[in-house]
N, C-alpha and C positions, 0 to 999 in steps of 0.2 A: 506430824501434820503441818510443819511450815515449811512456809517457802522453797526453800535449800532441797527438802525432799520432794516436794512436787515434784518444781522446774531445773533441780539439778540430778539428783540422787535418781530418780523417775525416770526422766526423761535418756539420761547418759545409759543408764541400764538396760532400756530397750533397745538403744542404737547399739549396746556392745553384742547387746542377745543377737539383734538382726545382722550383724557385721560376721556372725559367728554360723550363721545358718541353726542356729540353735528354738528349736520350736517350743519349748516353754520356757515361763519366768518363776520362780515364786516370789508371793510377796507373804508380810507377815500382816493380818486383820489389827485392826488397832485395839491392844487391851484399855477401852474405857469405860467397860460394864459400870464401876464401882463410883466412876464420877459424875454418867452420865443417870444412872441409877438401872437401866436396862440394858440385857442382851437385845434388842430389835432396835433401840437408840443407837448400840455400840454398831451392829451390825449398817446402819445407815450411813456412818461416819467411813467405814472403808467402799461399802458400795459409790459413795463420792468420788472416794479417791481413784475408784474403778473404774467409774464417768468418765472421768479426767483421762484415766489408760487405753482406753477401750480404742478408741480412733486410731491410736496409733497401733495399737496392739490388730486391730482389723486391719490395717494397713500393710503392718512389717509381716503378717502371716505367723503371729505369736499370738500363744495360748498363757495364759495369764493362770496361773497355778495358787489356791489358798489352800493354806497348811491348818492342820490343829494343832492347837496351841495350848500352853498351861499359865496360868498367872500364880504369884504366889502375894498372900494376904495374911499378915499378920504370922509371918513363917509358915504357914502352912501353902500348900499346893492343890490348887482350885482346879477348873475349867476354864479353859482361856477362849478365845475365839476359834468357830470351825469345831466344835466338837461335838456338834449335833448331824451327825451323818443326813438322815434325813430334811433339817431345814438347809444342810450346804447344798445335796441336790438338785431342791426346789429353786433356790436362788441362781445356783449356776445355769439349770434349767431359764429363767425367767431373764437373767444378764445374756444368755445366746441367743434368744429367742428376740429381744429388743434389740440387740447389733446385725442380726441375720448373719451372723459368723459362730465359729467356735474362739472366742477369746477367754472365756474361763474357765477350766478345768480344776484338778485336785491335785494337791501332794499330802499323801499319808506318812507322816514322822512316827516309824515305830516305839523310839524313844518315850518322846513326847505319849505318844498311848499307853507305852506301857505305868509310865509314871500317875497317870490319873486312872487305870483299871478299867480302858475303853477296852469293849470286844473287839478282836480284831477281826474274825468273822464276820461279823455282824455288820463292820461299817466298812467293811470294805465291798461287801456284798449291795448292801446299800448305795453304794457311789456307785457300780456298775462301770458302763465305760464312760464317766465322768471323770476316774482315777487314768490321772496323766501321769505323775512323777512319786518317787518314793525316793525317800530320805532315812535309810536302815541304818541302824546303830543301837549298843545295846545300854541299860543301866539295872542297878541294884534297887529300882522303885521305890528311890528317898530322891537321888540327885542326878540332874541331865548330865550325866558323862561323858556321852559317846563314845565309846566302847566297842569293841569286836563281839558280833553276836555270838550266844552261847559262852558268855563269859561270867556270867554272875547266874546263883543260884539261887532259891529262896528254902530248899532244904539238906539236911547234911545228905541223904539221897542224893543226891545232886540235879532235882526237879528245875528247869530253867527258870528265872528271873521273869522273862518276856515269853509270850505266847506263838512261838515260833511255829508250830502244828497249824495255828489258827489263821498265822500268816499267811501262811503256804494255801490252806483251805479257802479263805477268801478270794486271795489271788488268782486261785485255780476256778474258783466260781464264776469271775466275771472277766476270763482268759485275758489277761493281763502279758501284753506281748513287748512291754516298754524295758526301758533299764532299768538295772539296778542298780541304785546311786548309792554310796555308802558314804554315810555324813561319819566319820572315824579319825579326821583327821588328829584329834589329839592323842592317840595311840604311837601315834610315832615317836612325839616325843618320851616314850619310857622307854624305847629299845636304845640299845646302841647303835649307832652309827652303821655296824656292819652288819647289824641284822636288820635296820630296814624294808630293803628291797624283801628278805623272807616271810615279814611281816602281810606289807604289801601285797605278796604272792599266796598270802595263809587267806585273805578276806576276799581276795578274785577266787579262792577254791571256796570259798563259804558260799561265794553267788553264782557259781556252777553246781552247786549241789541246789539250792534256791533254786534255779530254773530246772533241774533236773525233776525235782519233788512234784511242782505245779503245775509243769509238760507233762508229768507221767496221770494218763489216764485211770488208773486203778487207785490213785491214793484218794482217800475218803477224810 
């Protein structure tokens, strides 16, 4: 919340998005539930920031993307900002509706969900075509890892980690025709050098099957 990130971090980021022909931004909500003492105090303090974005963001023809997010307190792993599918909405709802544009929009972090035991059904259904951007990666629902999906399980069965059925079923509900971004970058570094590039080519086949599942008509 100082300076440097407004007028420098802020501002330099929109000009690179707009230089880029790139139609959305994410930004992260500011976690200060715990200092401010409320979720609707904490949610105030980025709506500001949003104040502040919005003009430009109506300007450059960029949609301004909030993520849910996890905070962690006292070692444990909370709710962070944006994880009430319903009030992110209402407010994106209310921030387009006061600029007379589309500047706010959603990115759903399956990580991030899977980690706090959000439905993904449920909220993704709820955002509807409010959901702009997805940020796919996977973890073992202790630590953000980012991970290639379908890589951690939760039984010797081999039951997945993350609710990938439920992805796919939201997705499919509120026909979801964007890309699919896959936050994974730290996978690279355990391959070797010469498997890279097959790496790479194993998580582009992961999101061809992804759009194959929530294209096809018959899956429930």
């Amino acid at each position: 919340m100082n300076d440097y990130l407004w007028n420098v971090v802020a501002t330099k980021s929109m000009a690179v998005c707009a230089f880029f022909d790139c139609p959305f931004l994410v930004i992260h909500g500011f976690k200060l539930m715990r200092f401010l003492g409320t979720e609707e105090k904490e949610w105030q303090e980025t709506e500001r920031f949003l104040d502040f974005l919005a003009p430009m963001a109506k300007e450059m023809g960029i949609t301004i993307c909030i993520e849910n997010l996890y905070d962690g307190i006292g070692g444990h792993l909370v709710e962070g900002p944006c994880c009430d599918a319903k009030k992110a909405a209402e407010r994106i709802d209310r921030m387009n509706e006061k600029y007379h544009a589309e500047i706010l929009g959603f990115c759903f972090d399956t990580g991030h969900a899977n980690l706090l035991g959000l439905d993904f059904e449920r909220f993704l259904t709820t955002l509807g075509g409010r959901l702009k951007v997805l940020h796919i990666h996977d973890n073992d629902g202790v630590s953000d890892l980012h991970q290639i999906p379908f890589t951690f399980a939760r039984t010797r069965e081999n039951q997945s980690s993350t609710d990938w059925d439920g992805f796919i079923r939201g997705l499919k509900n509120v026909g979801y025709h964007g890309t699919l971004s896959f936050e994974t970058a730290p996978v690279l570094t355990a391959f070797p050098d010469t498997m890279k590039a097959d790496a790479l080519s194993f998580i582009a086949r992961i999101g061809r099957y992804f759009e194959s599942r929530f294209e096809d008509r018959s899956v429930r």
